[in-house]
C-alpha positions as protocol buffer text, in pm:
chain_id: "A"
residue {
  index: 1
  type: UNK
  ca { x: -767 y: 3807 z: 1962 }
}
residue {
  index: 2
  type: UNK
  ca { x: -987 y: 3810 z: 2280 }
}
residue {
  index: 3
  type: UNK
  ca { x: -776 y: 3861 z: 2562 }
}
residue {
  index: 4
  type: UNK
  ca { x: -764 y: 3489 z: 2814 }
}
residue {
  index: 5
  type: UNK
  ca { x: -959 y: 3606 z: 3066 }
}
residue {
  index: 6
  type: UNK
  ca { x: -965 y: 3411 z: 3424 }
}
residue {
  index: 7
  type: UNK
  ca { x: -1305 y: 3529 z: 3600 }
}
residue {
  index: 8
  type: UNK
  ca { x: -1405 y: 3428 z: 3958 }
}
residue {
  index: 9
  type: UNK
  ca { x: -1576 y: 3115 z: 3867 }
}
residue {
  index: 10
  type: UNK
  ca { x: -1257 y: 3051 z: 3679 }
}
residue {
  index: 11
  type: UNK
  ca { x: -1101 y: 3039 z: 3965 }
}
residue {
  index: 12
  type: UNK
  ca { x: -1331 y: 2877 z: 4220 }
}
residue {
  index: 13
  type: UNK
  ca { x: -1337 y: 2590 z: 4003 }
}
residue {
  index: 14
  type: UNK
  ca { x: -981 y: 2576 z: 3927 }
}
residue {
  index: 15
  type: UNK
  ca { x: -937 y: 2580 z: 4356 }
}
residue {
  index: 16
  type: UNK
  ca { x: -1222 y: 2269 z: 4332 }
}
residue {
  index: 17
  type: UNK
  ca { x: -1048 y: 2096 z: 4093 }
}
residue {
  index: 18
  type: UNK
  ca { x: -756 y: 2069 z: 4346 }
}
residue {
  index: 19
  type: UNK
  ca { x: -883 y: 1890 z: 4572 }
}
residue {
  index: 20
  type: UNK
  ca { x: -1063 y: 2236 z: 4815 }
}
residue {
  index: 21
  type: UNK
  ca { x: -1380 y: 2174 z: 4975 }
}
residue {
  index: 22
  type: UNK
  ca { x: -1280 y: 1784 z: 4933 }
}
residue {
  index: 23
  type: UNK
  ca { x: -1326 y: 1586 z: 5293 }
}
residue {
  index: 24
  type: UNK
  ca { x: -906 y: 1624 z: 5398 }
}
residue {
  index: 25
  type: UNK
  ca { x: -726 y: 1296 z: 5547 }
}
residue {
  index: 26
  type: UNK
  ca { x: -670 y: 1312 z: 5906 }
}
residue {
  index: 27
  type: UNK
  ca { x: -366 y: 1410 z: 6137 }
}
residue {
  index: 28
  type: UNK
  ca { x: -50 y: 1510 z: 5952 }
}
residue {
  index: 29
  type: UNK
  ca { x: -183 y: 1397 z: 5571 }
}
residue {
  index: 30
  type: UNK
  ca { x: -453 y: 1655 z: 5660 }
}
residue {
  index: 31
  type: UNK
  ca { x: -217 y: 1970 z: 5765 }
}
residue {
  index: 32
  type: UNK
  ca { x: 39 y: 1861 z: 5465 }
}
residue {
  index: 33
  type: UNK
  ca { x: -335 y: 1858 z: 5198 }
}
residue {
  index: 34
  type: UNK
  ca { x: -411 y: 2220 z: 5369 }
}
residue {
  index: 35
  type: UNK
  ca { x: -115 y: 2337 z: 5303 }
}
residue {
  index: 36
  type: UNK
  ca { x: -85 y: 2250 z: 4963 }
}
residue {
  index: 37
  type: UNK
  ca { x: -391 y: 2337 z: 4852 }
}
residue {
  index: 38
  type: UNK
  ca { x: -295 y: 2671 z: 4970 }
}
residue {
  index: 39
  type: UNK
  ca { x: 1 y: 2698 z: 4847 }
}
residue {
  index: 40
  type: UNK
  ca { x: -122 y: 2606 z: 4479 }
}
residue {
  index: 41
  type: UNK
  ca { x: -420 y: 2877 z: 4502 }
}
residue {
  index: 42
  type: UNK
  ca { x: -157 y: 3154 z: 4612 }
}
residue {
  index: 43
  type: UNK
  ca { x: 55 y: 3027 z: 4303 }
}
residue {
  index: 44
  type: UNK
  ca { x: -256 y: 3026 z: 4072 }
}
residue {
  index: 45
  type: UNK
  ca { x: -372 y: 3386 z: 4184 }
}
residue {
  index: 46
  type: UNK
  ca { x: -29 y: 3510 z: 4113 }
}
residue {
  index: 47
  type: UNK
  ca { x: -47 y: 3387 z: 3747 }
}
residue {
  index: 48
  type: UNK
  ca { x: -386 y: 3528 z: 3740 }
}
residue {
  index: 49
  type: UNK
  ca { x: -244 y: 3858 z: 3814 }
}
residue {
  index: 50
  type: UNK
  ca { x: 26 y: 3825 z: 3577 }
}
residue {
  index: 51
  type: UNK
  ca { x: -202 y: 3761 z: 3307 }
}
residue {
  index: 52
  type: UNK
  ca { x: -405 y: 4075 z: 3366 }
}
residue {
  index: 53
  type: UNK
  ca { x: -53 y: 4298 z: 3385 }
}
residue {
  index: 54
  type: UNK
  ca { x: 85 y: 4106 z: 3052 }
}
residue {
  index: 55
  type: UNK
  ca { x: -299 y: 4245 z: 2910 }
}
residue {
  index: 56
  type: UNK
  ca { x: -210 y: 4553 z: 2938 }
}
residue {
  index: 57
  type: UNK
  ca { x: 94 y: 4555 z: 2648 }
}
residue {
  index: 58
  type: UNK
  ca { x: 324 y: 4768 z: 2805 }
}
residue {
  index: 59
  type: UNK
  ca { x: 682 y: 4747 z: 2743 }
}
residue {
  index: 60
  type: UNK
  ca { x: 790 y: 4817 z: 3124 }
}
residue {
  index: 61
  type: UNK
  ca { x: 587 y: 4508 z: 3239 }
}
residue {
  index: 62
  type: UNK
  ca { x: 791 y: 4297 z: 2969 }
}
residue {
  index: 63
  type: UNK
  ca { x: 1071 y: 4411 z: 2998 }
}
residue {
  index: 64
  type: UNK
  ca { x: 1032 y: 4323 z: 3421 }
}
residue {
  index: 65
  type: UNK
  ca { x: 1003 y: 4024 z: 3332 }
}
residue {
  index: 66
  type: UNK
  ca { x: 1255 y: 3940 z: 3161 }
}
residue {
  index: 67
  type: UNK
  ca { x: 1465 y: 4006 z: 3438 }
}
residue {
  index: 68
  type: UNK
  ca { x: 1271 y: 3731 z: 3632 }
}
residue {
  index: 69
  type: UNK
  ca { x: 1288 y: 3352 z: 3591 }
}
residue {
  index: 70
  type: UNK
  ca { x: 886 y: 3373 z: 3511 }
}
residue {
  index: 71
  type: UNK
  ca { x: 1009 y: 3181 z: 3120 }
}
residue {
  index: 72
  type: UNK
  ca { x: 1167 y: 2884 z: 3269 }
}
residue {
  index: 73
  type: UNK
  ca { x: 824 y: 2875 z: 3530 }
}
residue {
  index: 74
  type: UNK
  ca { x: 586 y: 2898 z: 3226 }
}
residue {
  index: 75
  type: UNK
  ca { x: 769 y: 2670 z: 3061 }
}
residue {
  index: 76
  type: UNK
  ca { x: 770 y: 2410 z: 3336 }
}
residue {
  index: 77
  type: UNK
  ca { x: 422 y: 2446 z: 3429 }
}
residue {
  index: 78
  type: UNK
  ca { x: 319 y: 2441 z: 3050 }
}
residue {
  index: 79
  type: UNK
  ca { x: 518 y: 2082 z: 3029 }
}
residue {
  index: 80
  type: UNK
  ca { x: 354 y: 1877 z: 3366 }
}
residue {
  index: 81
  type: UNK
  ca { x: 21 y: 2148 z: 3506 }
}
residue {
  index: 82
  type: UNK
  ca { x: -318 y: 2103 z: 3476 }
}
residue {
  index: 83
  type: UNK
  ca { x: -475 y: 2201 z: 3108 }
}
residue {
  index: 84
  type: UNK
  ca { x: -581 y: 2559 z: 3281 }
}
residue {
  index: 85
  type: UNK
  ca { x: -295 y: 2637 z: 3439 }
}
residue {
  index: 86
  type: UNK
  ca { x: -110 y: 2541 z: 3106 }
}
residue {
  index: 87
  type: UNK
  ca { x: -362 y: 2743 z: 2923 }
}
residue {
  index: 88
  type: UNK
  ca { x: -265 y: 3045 z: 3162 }
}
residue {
  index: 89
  type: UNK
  ca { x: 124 y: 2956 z: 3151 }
}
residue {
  index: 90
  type: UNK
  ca { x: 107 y: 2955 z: 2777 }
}
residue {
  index: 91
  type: UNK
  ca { x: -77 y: 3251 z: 2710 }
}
residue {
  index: 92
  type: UNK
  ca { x: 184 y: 3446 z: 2941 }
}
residue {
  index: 93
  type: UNK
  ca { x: 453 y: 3315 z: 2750 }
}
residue {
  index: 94
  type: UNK
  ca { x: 261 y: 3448 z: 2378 }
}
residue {
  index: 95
  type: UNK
  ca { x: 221 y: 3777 z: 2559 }
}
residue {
  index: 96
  type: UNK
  ca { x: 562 y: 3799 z: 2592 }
}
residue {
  index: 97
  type: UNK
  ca { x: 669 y: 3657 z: 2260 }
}
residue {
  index: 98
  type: UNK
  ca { x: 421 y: 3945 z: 2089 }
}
residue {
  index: 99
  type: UNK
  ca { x: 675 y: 4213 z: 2262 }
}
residue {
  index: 100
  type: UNK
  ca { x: 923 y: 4262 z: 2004 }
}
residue {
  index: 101
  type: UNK
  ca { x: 1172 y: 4287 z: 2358 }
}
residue {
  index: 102
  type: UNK
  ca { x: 1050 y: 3975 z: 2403 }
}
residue {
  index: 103
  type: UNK
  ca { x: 1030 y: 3792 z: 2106 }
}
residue {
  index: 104
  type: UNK
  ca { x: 1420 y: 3903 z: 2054 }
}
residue {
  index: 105
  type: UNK
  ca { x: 1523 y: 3794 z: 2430 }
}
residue {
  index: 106
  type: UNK
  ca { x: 1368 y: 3424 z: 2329 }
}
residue {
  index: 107
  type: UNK
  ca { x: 1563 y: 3423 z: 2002 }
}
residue {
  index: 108
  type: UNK
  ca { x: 1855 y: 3544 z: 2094 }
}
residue {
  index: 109
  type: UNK
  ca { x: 2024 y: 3169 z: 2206 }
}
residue {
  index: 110
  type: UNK
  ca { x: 2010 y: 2847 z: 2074 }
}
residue {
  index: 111
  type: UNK
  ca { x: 1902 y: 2758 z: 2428 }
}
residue {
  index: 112
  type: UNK
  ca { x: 1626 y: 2998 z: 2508 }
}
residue {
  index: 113
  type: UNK
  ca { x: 1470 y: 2904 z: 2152 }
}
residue {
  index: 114
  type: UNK
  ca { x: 1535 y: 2477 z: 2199 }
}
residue {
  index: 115
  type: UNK
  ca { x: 1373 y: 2518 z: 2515 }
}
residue {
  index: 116
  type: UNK
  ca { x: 1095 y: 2713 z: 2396 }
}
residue {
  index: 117
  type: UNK
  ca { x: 1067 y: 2507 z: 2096 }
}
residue {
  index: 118
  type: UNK
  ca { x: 1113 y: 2169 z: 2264 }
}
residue {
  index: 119
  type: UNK
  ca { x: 797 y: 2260 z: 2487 }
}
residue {
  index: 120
  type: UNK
  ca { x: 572 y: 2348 z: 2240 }
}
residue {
  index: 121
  type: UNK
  ca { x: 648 y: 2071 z: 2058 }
}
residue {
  index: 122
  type: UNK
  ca { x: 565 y: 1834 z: 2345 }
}
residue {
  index: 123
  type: UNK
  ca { x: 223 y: 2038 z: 2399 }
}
residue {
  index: 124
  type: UNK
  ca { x: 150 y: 1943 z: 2044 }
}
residue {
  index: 125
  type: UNK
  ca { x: 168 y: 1622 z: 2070 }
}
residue {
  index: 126
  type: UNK
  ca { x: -38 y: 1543 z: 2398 }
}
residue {
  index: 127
  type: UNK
  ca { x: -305 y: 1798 z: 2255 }
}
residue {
  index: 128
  type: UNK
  ca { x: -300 y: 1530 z: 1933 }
}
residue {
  index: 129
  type: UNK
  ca { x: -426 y: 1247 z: 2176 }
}
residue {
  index: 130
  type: UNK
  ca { x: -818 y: 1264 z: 2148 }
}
residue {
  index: 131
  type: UNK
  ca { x: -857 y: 1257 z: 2526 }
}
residue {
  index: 132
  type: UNK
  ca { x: -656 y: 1605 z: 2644 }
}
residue {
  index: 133
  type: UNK
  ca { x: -741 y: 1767 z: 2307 }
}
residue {
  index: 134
  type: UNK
  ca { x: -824 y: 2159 z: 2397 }
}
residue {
  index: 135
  type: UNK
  ca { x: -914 y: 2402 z: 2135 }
}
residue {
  index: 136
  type: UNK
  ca { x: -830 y: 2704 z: 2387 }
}
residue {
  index: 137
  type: UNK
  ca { x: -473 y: 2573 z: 2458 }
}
residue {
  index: 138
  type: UNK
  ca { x: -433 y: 2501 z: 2090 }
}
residue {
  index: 139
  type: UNK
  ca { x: -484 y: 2859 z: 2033 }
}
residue {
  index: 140
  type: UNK
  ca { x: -261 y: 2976 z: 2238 }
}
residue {
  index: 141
  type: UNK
  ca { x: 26 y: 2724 z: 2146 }
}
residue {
  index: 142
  type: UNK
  ca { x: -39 y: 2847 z: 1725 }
}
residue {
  index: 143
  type: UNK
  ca { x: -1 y: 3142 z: 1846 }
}
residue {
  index: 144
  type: UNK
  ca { x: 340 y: 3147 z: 1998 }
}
residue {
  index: 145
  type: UNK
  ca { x: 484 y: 2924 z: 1717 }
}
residue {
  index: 146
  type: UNK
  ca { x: 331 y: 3177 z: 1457 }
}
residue {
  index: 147
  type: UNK
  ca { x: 515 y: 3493 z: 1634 }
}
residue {
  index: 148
  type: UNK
  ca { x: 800 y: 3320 z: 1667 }
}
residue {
  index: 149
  type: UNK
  ca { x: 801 y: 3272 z: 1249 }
}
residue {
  index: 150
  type: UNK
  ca { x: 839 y: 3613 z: 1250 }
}
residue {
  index: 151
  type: UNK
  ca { x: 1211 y: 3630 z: 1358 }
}
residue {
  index: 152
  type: UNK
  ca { x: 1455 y: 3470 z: 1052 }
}
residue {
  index: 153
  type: UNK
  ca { x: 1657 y: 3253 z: 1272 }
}
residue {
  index: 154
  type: UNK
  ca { x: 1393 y: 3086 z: 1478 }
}
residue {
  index: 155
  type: UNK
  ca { x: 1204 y: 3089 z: 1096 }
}
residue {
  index: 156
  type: UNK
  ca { x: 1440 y: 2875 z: 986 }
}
residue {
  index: 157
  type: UNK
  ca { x: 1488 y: 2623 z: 1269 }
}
residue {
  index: 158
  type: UNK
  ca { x: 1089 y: 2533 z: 1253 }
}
residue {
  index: 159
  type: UNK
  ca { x: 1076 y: 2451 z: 933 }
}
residue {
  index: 160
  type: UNK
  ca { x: 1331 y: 2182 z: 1023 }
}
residue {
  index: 161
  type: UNK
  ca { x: 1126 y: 2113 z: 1423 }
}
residue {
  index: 162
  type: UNK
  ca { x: 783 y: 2192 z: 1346 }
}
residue {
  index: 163
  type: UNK
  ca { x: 573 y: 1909 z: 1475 }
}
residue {
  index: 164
  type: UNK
  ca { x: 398 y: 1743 z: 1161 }
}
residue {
  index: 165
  type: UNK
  ca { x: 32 y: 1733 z: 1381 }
}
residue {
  index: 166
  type: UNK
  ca { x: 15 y: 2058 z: 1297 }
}
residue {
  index: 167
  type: UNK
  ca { x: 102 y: 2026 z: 919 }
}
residue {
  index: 168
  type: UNK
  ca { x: -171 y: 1778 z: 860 }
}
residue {
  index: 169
  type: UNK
  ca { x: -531 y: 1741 z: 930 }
}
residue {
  index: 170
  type: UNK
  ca { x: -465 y: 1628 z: 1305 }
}
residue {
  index: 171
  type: UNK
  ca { x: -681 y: 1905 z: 1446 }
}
residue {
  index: 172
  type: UNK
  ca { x: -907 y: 1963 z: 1217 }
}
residue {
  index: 173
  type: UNK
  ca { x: -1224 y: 1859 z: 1407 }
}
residue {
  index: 174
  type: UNK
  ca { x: -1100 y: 2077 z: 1701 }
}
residue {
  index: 175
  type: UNK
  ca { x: -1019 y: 2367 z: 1453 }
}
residue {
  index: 176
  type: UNK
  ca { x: -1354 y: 2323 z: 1287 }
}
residue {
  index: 177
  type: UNK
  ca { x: -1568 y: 2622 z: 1438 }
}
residue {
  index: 178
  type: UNK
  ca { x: -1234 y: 2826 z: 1518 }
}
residue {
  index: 179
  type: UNK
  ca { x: -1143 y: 3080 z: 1231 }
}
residue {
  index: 180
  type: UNK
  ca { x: -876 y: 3274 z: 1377 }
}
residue {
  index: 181
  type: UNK
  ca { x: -675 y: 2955 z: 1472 }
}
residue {
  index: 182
  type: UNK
  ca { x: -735 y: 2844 z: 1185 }
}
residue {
  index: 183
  type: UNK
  ca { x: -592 y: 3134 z: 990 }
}
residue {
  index: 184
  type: UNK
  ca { x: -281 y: 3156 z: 1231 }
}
residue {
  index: 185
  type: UNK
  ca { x: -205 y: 2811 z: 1155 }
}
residue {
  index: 186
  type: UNK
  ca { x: -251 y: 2895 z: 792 }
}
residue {
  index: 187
  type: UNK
  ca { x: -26 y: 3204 z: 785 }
}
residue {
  index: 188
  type: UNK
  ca { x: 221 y: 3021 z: 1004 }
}
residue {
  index: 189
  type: UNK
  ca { x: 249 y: 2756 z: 736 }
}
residue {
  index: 190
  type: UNK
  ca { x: 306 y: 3018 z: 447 }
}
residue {
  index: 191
  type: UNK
  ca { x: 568 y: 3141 z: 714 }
}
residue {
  index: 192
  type: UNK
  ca { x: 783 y: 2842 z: 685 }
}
residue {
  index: 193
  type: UNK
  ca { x: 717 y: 2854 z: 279 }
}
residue {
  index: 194
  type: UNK
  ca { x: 854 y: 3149 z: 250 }
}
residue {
  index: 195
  type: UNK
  ca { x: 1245 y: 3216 z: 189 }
}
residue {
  index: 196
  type: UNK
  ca { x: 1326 y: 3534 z: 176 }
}
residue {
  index: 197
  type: UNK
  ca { x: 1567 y: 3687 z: -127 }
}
residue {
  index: 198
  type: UNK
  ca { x: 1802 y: 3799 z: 122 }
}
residue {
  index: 199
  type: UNK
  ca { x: 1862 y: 3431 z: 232 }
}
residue {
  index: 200
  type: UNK
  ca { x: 1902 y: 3304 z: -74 }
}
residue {
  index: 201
  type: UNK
  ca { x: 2161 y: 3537 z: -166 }
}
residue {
  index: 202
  type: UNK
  ca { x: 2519 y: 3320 z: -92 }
}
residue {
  index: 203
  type: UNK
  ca { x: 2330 y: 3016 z: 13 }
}
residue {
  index: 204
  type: UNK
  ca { x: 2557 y: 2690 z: -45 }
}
residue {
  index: 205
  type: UNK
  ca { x: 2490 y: 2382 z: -75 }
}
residue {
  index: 206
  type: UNK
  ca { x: 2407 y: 2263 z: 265 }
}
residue {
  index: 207
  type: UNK
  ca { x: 2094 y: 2511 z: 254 }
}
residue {
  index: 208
  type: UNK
  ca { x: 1970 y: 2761 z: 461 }
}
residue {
  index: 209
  type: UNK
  ca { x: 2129 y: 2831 z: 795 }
}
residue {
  index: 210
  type: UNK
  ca { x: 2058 y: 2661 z: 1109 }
}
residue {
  index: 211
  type: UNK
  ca { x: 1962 y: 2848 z: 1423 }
}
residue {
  index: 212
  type: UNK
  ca { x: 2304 y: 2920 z: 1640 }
}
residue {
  index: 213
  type: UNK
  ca { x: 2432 y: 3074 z: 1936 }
}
């Protein structure tokens, strides 16, 4: 996978976008735009940052931060930002899912996986609606839900919360050009297909196990 990259006209734009460069309001509506503005771009530079140390794969930066509350921040700017800083929220958050350190921190609780889960799931459905559809922050959002097949617990609790948009043909005009989506979504779907032996093996009736604390 190309790496998300956020360039300087990346960012100039993104600072645009906000509102910079705009004619401000006068007297204390003025001061309170400045400062915002400001404060947003320092934010937004930090998670620039943070994307280029998550690049790097190294097990020290990961393991950082999960000592830091940077999940809960990814996942609140992921529910109510901007499609690019969602893009650059979510693509933290793979990052650290890909860590195996990571991907068993997420998994560990019912919490930290509902929460997760609950997100993504809401990202799904807003990209479904033809007017914020984004093939770059479906990518990443695939992507996420794919590594976290990979763990048998969290396995098992998508095949019962996996949003159904991305079981049917809901993005397949945004999918059309984009292979390696494409075959994510594809091998994430053979994922949830899939029951191991070693599941099956004293199963009862009630079926397979539930994600738990």
């Amino acid at each position: 996978m190309a790496p998300f990259y956020l360039g300087h006209s990346n960012v100039y734009n993104a600072y645009k976008q906000c509102g910079a460069g705009s004619r401000p309001y006068m007297g204390d509506a003025r001061a309170t735009l400045s400062i915002l503005m400001s404060l947003f771009f320092l934010i937004f530079l930090f998670f620039v940052c943070l994307c280029a140390c998550v690049q790097t794969d190294e097990p020290e930066v990961i393991n950082f931060l999960l000592t830091t509350e940077i999940i809960p921040l990814c996942l609140r700017i992921m529910e109510h930002g901007s499609e690019l800083s969602k893009t650059v929220a979510t693509f933290i958050l793979q990052k650290i899912l890909l860590d195996e350190t990571g991907l068993s921190y997420i998994c560990q609780t019912y919490e930290r996986f509902s929460h997760v889960a609950m997100i993504l799931g809401k990202m799904v459905l807003s990209l479904a609606k033809p007017k914020d559809q984004s093939a770059r922050l479906l990518k990443h959002v695939v992507r996420c839900y794919l590594r976290l097949s990979d763990n048998p617990r969290a396995r098992e609790a998508l095949r019962q919360c996996l949003p159904d948009q991305l079981k049917d043909q809901t993005f397949a005009t945004v999918l059309k050009d984009d292979t390696s989506t494409k075959r994510w979504l594809q091998q994430l779907m053979k994922n949830l297909q899939d029951t191991p032996t070693s599941m099956m093996v004293g199963m009862g009736s009630d079926g397979p196990p539930r994600l738990t604390m």
